[in-house]
C-alpha positions as CSV (number, residue, x, y, z in Angstrom):
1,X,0.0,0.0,0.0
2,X,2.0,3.3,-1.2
3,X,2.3,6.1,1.0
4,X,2.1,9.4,-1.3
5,X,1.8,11.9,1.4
6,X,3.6,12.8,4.6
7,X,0.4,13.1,6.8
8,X,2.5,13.4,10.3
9,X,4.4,16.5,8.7
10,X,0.9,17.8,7.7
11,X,-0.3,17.2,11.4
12,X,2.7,19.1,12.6
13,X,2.6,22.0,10.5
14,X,-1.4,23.0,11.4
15,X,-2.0,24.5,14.6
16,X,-4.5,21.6,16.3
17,X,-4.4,22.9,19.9
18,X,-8.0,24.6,19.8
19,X,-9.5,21.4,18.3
20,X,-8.0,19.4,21.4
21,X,-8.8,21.5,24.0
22,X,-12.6,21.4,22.5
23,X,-13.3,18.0,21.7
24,X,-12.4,15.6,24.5
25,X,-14.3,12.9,22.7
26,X,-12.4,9.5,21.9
27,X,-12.4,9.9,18.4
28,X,-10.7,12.9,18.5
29,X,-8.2,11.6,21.3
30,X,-8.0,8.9,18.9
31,X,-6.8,10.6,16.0
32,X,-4.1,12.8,18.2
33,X,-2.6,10.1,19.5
34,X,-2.2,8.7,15.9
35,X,-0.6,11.5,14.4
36,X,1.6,12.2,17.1
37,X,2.8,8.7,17.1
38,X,2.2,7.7,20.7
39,X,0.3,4.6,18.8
40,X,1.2,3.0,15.9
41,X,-1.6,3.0,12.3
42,X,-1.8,2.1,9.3
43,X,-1.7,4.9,6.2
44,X,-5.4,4.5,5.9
45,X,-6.1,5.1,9.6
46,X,-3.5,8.1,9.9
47,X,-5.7,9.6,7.0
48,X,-9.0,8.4,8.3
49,X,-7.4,10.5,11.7
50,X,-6.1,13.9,9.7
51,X,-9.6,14.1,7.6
52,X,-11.3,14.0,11.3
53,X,-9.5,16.6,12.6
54,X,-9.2,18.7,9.5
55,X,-12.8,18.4,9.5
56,X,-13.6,19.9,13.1
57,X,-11.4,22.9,11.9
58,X,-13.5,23.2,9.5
59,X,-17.0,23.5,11.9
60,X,-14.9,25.9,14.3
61,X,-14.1,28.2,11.4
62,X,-17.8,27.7,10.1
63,X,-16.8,27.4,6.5
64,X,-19.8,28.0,3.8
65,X,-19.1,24.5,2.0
66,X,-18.9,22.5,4.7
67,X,-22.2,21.9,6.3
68,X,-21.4,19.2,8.9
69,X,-20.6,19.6,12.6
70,X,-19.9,16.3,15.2
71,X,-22.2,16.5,18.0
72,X,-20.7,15.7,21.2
73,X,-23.8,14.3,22.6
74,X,-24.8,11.7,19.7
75,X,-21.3,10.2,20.9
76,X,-22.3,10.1,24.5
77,X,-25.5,8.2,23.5
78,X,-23.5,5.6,21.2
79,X,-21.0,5.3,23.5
80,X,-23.3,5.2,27.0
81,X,-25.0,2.0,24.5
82,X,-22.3,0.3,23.8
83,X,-21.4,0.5,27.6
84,X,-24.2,-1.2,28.6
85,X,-24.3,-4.2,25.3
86,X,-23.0,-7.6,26.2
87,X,-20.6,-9.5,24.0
88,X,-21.7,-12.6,23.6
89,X,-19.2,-15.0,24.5
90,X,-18.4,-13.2,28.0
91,X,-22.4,-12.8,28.2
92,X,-21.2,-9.1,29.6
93,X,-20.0,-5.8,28.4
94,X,-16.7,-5.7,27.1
95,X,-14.8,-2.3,27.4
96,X,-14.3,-0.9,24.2
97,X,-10.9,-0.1,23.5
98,X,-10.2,3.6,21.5
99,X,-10.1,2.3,17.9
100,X,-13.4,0.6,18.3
101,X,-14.7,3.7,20.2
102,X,-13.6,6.4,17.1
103,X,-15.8,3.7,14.3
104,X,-18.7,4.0,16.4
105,X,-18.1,7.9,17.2
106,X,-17.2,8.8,13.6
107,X,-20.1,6.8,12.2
108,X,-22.8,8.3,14.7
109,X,-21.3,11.6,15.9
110,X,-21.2,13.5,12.5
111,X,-23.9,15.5,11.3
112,X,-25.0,17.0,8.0
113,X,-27.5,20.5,8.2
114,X,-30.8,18.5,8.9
115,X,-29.0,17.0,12.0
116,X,-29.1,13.6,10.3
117,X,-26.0,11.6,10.0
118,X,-22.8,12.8,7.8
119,X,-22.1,10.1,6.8
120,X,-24.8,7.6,4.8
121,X,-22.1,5.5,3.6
122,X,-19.3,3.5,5.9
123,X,-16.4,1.8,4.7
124,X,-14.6,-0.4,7.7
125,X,-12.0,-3.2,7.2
126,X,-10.0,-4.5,9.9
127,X,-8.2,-8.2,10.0
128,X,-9.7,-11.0,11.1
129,X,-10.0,-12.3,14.7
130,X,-10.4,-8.7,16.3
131,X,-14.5,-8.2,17.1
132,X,-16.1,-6.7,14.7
133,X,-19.3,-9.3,15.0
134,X,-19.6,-7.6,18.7
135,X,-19.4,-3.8,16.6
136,X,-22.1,-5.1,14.4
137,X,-24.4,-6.0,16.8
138,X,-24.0,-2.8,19.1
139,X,-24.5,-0.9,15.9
140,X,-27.6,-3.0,14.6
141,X,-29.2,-2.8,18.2
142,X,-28.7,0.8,18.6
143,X,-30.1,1.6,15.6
144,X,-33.1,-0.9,16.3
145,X,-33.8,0.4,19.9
146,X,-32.4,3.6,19.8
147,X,-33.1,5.1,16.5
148,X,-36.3,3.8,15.4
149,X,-37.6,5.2,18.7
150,X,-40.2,7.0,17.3
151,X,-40.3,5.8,13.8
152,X,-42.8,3.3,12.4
153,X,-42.0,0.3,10.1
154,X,-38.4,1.3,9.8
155,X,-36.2,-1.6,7.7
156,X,-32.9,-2.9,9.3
157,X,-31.1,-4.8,7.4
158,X,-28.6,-7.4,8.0
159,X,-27.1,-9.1,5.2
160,X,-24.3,-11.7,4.4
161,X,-23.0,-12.7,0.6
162,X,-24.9,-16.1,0.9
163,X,-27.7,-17.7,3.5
164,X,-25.4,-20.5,4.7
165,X,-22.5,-17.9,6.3
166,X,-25.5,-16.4,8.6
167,X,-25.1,-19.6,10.6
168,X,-22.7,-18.4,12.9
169,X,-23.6,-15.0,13.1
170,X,-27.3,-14.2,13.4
171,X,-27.4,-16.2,16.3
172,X,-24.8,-13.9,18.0
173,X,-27.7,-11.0,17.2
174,X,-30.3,-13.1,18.6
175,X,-27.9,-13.8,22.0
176,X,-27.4,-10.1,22.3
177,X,-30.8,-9.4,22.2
178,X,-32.0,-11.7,24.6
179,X,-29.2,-10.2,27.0
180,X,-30.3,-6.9,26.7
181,X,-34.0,-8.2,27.6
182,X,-32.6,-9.5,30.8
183,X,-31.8,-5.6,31.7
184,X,-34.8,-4.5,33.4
185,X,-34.8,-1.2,32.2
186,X,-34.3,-2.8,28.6
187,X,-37.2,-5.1,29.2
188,X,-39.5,-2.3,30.2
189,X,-39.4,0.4,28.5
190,X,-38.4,-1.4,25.1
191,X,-38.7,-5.4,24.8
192,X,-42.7,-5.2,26.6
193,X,-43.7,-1.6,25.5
194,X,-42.9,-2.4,22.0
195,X,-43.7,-6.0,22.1
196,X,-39.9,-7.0,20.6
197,X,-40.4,-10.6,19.4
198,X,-36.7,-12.4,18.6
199,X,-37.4,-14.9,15.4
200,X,-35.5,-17.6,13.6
201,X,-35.9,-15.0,10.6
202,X,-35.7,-11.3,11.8
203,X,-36.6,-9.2,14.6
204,X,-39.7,-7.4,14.8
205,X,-41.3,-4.7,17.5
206,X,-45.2,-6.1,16.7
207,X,-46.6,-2.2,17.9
208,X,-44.4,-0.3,15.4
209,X,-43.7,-2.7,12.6
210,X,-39.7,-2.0,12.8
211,X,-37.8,-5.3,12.1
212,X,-34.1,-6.2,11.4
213,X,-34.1,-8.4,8.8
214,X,-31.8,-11.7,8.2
215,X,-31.0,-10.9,4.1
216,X,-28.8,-12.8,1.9
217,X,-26.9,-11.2,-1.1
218,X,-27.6,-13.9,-3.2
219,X,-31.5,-14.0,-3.0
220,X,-31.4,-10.5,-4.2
221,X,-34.7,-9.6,-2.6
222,X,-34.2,-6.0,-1.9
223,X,-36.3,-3.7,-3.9
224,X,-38.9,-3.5,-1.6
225,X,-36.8,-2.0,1.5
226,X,-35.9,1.1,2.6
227,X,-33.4,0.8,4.7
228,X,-32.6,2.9,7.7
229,X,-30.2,0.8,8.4
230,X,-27.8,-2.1,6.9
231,X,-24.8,-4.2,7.1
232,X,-23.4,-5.5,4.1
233,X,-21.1,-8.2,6.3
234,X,-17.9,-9.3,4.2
235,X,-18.9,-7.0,2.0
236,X,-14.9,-8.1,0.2
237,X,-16.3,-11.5,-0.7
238,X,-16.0,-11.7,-5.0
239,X,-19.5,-13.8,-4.4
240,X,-21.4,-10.2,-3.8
241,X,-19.9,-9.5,-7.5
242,X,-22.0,-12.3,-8.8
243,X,-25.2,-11.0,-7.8
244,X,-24.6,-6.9,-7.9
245,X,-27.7,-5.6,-5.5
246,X,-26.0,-2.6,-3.9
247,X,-27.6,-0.5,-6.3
248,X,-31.1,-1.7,-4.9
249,X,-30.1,-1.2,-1.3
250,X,-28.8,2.6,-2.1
251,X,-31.7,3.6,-4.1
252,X,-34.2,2.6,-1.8
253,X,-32.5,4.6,1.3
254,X,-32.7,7.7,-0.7
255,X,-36.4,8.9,1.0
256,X,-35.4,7.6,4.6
257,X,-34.4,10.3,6.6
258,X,-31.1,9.5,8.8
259,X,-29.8,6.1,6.6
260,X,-26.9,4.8,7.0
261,X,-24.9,1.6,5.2
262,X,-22.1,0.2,6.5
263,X,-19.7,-2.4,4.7
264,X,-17.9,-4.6,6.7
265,X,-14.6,-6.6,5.8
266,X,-11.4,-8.5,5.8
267,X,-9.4,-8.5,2.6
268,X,-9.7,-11.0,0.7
269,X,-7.3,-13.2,-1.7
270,X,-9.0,-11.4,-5.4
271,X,-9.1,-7.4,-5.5
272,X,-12.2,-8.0,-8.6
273,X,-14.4,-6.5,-5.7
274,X,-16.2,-3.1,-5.6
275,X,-15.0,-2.9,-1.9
276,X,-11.6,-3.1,-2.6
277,X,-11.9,-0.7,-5.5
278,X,-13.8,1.8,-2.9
279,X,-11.6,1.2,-0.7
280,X,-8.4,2.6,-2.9
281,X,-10.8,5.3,-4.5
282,X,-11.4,6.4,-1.2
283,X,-7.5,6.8,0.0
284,X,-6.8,8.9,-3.0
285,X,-10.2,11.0,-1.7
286,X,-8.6,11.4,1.8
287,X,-5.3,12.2,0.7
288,X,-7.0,15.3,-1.5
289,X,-8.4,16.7,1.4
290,X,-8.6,19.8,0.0
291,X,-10.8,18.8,-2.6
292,X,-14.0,18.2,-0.2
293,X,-15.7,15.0,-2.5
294,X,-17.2,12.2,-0.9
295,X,-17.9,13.6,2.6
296,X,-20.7,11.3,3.0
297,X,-18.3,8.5,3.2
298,X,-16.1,7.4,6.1
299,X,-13.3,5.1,5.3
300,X,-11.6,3.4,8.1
301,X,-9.0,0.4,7.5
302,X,-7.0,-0.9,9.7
303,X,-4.2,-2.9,7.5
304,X,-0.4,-3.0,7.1
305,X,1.6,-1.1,4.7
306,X,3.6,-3.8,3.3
307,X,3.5,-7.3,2.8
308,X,6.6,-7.5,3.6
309,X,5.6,-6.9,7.1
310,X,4.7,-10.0,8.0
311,X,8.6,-9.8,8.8
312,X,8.0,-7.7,11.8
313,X,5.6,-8.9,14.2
314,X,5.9,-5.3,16.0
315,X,3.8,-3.9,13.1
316,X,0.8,-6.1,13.1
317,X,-0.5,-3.8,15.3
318,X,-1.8,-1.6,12.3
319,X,-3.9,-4.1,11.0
320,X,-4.7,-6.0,14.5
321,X,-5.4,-3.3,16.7
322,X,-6.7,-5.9,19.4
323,X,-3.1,-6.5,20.0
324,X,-3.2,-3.3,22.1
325,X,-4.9,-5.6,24.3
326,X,-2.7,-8.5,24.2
327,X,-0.3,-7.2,27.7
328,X,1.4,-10.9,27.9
329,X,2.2,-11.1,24.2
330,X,0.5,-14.6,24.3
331,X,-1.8,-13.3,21.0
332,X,1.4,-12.1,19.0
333,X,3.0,-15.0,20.0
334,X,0.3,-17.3,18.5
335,X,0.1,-14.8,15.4
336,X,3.8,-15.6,14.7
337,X,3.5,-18.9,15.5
338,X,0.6,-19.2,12.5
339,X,2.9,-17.2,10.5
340,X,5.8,-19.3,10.6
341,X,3.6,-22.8,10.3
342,X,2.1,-20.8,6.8
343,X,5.8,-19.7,5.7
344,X,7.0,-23.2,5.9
345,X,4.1,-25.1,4.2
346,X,3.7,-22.2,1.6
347,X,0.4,-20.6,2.4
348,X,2.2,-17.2,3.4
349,X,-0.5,-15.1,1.4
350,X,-3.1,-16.8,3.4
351,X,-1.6,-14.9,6.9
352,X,-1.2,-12.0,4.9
353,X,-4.7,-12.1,3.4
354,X,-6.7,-12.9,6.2
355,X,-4.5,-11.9,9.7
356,X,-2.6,-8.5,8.0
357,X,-5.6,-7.3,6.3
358,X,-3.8,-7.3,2.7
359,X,-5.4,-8.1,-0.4
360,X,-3.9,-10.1,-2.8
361,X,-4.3,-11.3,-6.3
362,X,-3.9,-14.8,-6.0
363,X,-6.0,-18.2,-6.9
364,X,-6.7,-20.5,-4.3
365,X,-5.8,-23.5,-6.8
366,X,-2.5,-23.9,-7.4
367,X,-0.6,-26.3,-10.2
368,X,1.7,-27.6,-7.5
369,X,0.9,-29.0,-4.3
370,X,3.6,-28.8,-1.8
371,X,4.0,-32.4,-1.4
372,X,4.8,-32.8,-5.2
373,X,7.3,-30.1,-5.5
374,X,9.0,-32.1,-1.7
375,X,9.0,-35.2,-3.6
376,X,11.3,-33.5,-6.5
377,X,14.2,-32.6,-4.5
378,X,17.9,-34.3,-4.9
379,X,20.8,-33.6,-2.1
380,X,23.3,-32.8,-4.5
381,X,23.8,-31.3,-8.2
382,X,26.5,-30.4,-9.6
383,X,25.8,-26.6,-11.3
384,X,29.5,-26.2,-12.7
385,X,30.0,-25.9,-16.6
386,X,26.3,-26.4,-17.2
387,X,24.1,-24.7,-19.6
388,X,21.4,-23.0,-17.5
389,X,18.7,-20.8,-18.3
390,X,18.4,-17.5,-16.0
391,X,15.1,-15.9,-15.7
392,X,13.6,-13.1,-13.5
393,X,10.2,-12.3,-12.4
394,X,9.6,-8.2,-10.4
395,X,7.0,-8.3,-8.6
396,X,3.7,-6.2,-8.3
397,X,2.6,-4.7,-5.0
398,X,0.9,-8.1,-4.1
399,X,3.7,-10.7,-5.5
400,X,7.0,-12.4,-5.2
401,X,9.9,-11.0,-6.7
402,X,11.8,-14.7,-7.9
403,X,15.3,-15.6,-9.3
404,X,15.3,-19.0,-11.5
405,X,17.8,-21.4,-12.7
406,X,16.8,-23.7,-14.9
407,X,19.5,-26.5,-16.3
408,X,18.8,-29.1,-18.7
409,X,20.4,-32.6,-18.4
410,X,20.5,-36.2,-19.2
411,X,20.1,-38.4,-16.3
412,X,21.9,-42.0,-15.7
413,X,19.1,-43.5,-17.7
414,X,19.6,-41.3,-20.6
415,X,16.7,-39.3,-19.7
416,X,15.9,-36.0,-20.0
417,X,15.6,-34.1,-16.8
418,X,15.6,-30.2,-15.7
419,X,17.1,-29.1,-12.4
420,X,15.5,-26.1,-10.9
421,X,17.5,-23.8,-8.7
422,X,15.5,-20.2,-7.4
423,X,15.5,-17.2,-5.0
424,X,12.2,-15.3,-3.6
């Protein structure tokens, strides 16, 4: 991932002071302690950070074209929410750590001119393994319980690339739910006085007719909602490509007042994706701040800068920020311990892909298995006064770079063999 701007010297050379001693909000901490280095980011994150603060100078100096402020107290509520939502495999609250605090600040504090929210479309991609199921469901109940207060048959949508991944995680929506009901003031004033029933195939309040709905990509039912609400989950997976409904979900948010979509990922091992192709067009946006396009998107990715960091263990922190978490090292330990199991059987891209956040443009199938190529090896050939054939393969942003040797010769039964010699 190229790095075309300097954004620390940019943070240094703007006078920030005023922002901080206004906004004492953890998004804004967030993005200070980022661009002063006391933690460690990604390029997209220090960005994501600059375009935050950037954008509060711009509501102090109440510029003309930019009709957004963040309200302080739309945080508070998120936050005070999230607070009080169990995770569902400690069956409690989990304290949110800052990162996770500035997506759900970002996503619910900003404002447009009506007082409805900046930003109708969210971008967020962060490596596997590091909770964003227990960010989904905070986001999808707030919006349930919270923001369809006083709305009738509002639509929340759920929605995975095909029926069969919901398995696993709708039931973590139902669990969460029935947690909440166990909160008394939960179950009184919202689970009983809306009459919340918790089904197999939604969830529905059966006074105001507002439902989150269990939606597959691939059933393409969609033209019928209007959204308040939705989660495209693995929104990176190349199966959404096959059956193209985002167009449906966007067009019918257009008359609800306060929507909001957010597409959640991992990279994945094929960039033929419209996430990843947002996701790029949307670094070159942040880095031309100055040009004030998109503002209805946030873009937050948590991801390392190089593949070639899966060399340094102390950088995986950009695209696992759950390792700020991780005070015995026992995680990072495990992480490298993965690592060095996938160097040595030849699935590196696969740690890259899925536990550095990196996309790659790879096939899953390959011509060789490891086994084969194993069963191939000699101990000893002699290379000297041989012909050989020398080739040399640069690599992309997402490849090897690889030196071959290639030398022809007749074994002892007068066969013709090629030895293969290379470096990558």
């Amino acid at each position: 991932m190229s790095s075309t701007h300097d954004v620390e010297k940019a943070f240094k050379a703007i006078d920030f002071l005023p922002i901080i001693n206004e906004y004492k909000d953890p998004a804004t901490k967030y993005a200070f302690n980022i661009l002063s280095g006391k933690q460690e980011a990604g390029y997209f994150i220090k960005l994501a950070c600059f375009r935050h603060l950037q954008d509060l100078r711009r509501t102090e100096d109440n510029q003309e074209d930019f009709p957004y402020h963040y309200d302080l107290q739309e945080c508070h509520r998120i936050l005070n929410f999230a607070s009080i939502c169990p995770d569902v495999n400690a069956g409690k609250p989990l304290p949110l750590m800052d990162w996770q605090k500035t997506i759900l600040c970002l996503a619910v504090g900003w404002r447009n001119e009506y007082g409805y929210k900046r930003f109708d479309r969210v971008l967020l991609s962060v490596a596997r393994a590091n909770g964003k199921s227990y960010l989904c469901n905070i986001l999808l109940w707030y919006a349930f319980l919270i923001e369809t207060k006083n709305t009738m048959n509002a639509d929340i949508g759920y929605i995975m690339p095909v029926s069969e991944q919901q398995k696993k995680t709708w039931p973590y929506l139902h669990t969460t739910g029935h947690r909440l009901e166990e909160y008394s003031g939960f179950k009184k004033d919202f689970f009983k006085k809306y009459d919340i029933a918790i089904q197999e195939l939604g969830i529905q309040s059966r006074k105001t007719h507002n439902k989150i709905l269990r939606l597959s990509n691939e059933a393409g039912q969609f033209d019928s909602f209007h959204f308040l609400y939705c989660v495209r989950d693995e929104a990176g997976d190349p199966r959404y490509a096959k059956y193209d409904n985002l167009g449906k979900i966007t067009s019918g948010q257009l008359t609800v007042h306060n929507h909001q979509l957010i597409e959640i990922s991992t990279a994945y091992d094929s960039i033929d994706t419209k996430f990843y192709a947002d996701e790029q067009r949307l670094k070159e946006v942040m880095e031309k701040d100055f040009d004030r396009k998109e503002d209805n998107y946030l873009c937050l990715v948590w991801a390392q800068d190089s593949l070639m960091e899966f060399r340094e263990p102390k950088t995986w922190i950009k695209s696992n920020p759950i390792l700020g978490l991780d005070k015995d090292g026992s995680v990072l330990d495990a992480m490298i311990k993965s690592r060095d199991s996938k160097d040595a059987d030849g699935s590196l891209n696969e740690f890259q892909n899925r536990n550095l956040n990196m996309w790659l443009q790879v096939k899953t199938d390959s011509y060789l298995k490891l086994k084969d190529i194993e069963n191939t090896r000699i101990n000893e050939f002699d290379i000297k006064n041989r012909e050989v054939f020398i080739g040399l393969d640069i690599s992309m942003d997402s490849d090897n770079s690889a030196l071959g040797f290639v030398f022809p010769y007749v074994d002892k039964n007068n066969q013709p063999r090629f030895h293969f010699m290379q470096h990558s």
